[in-house]
C-alpha positions in Angstrom: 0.2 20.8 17.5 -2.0 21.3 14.9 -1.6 18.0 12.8 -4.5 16.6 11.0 -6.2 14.7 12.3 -5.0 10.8 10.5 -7.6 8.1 10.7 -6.3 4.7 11.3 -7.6 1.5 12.5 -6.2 -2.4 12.8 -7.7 -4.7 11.1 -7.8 -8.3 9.1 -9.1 -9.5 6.3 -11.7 -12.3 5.3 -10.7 -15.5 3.7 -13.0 -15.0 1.2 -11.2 -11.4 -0.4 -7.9 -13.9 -0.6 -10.0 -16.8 -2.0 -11.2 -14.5 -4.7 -8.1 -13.1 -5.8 -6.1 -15.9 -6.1 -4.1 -14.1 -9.2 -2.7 -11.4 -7.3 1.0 -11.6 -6.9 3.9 -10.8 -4.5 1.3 -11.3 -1.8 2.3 -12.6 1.8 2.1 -16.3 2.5 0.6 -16.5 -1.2 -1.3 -19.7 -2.0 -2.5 -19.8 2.0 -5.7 -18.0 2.8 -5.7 -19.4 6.2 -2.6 -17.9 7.3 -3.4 -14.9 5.1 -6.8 -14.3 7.0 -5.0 -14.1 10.5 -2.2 -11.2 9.5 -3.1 -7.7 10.9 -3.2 -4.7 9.0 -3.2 -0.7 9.2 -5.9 0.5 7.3 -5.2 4.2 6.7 -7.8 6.6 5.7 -5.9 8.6 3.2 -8.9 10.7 2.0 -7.9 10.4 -1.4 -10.8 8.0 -2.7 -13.7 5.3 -1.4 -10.8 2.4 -1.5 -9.0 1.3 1.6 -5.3 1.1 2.1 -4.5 -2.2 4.1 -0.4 -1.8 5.7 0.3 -5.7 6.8 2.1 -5.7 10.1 4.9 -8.2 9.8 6.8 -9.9 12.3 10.1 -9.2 10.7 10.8 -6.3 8.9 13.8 -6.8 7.0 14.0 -3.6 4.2 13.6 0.0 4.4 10.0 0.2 3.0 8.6 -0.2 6.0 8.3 1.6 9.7 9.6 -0.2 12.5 6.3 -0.6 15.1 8.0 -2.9 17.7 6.7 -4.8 20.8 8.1 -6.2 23.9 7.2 -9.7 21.9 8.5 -8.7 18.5 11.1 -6.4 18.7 12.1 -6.1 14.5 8.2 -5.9 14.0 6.9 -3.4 11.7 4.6 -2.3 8.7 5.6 -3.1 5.4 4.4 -0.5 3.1 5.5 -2.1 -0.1 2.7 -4.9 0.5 -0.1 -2.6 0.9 -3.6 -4.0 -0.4 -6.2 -1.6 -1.8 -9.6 -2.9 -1.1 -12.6 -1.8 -2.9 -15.4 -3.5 -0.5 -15.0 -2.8 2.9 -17.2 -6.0 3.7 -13.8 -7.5 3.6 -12.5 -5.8 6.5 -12.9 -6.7 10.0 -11.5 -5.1 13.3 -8.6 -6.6 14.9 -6.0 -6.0 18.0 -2.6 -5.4 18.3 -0.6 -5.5 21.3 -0.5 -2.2 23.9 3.1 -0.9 23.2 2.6 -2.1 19.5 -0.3 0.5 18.8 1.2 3.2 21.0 4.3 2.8 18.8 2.1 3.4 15.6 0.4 6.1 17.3 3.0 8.1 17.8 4.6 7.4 14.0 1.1 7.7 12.4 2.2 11.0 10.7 5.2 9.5 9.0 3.3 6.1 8.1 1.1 8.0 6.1 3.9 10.1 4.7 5.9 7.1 3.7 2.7 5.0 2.7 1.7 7.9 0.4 5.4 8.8 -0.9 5.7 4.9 -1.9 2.2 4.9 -3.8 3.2 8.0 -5.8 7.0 6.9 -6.4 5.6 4.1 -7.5 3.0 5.3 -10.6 5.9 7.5 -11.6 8.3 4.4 -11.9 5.1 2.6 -13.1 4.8 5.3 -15.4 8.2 5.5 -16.8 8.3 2.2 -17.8 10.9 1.5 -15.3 8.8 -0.1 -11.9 10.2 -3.3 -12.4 13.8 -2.7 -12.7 13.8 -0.7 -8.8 14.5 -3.4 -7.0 12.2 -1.2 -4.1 9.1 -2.0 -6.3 10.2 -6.0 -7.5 8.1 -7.4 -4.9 5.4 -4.7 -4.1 1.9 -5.9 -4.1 1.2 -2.7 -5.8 1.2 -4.5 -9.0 -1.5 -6.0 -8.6 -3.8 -2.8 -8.4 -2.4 -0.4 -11.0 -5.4 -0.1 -13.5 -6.9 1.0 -10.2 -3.9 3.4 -9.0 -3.2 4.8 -12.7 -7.2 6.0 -13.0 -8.0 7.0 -9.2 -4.3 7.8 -7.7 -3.6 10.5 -10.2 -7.3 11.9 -10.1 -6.8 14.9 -7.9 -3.1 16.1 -9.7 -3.4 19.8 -10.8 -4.0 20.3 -14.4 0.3 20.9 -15.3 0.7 18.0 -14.0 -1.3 16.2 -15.3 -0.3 17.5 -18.8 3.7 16.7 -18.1 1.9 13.3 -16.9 0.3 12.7 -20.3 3.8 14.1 -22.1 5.6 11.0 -20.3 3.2 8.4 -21.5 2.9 9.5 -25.0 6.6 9.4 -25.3 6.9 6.3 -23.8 4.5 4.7 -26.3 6.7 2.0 -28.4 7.2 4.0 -32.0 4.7 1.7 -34.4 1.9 2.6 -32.1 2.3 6.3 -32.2 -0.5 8.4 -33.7 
């Protein structure tokens, strides 16, 4: 097989990265760092920047912007890609643990779950983009919201030059007429 190789790792996040963005929205249990601190995550070394891309694991997963990772404890558990956090400071990060058949699940769907993961970003900054994000009702409730300054400068970075031209053609005619120039 001659995948490459995809660098993953669970993991949780500090109290104080949710104390010090209390203004994000559509975040899990918003309003309770406590409970916030103790969710696991999937941070996924997509190799496309220095920022971290946190997949919370949830016990539930109830849509299809997600991959199922189920256990013999939660069996409709899986990571919910439309809730992934971009983290600047890894200082935030700490290692955490899963259960056995859990990880051996996302082990053997790590090549889709960063497939997905990365097809979501994208999808997303195109809607974004169009001026359209908001009425998908796949992208209502992403967290991604809360980082596109971030996604619209870094995400799009590496796009070849046509591209990046037809990219520039889209927001220019998007532009509401009075601020044309």
């Amino acid at each position: 097989m001659n995948d490459k190789p995809y660098k993953y790792q669970v993991v949780r996040l500090k109290k104080e990265f949710f104390q010090s963005n209390p203004h994000f929205i559509n975040m899990l249990d918003p309003g309770n760092p406590e409970k916030q601190m103790r969710r696991t995550y999937l941070y996924l070394d997509i190799q496309k920047d220095h920022y971290h891309y946190l997949i919370p694991f949830r016990s539930h997963l109830n849509h299809r912007n997600g991959v199922a990772t189920p256990s013999k404890d939660r069996p409709k558990a899986g990571l919910d890609y439309s809730h992934t956090l971009i983290v600047k400071d890894s200082t935030h990060i700490q290692t955490a643990f899963i259960s056995n058949d859990q990880y051996r699940e996302v082990k053997n769907k790590i090549r889709p779950i960063y497939t997905r993961t990365s097809r979501y970003i994208s999808d997303f900054m195109n809607a974004y983009k169009k001026g359209i994000v908001l009425d998908l009702p796949k992208y209502q409730n992403s967290t991604l919201i809360n980082f596109v300054g971030y996604l619209e400068k870094e995400w799009t970075k590496q796009v070849p030059l046509q591209d990046r031209k037809q990219t520039q053609k889209v927001k220019e005619n998007n532009r509401p007429k009075k601020y044309r120039f």
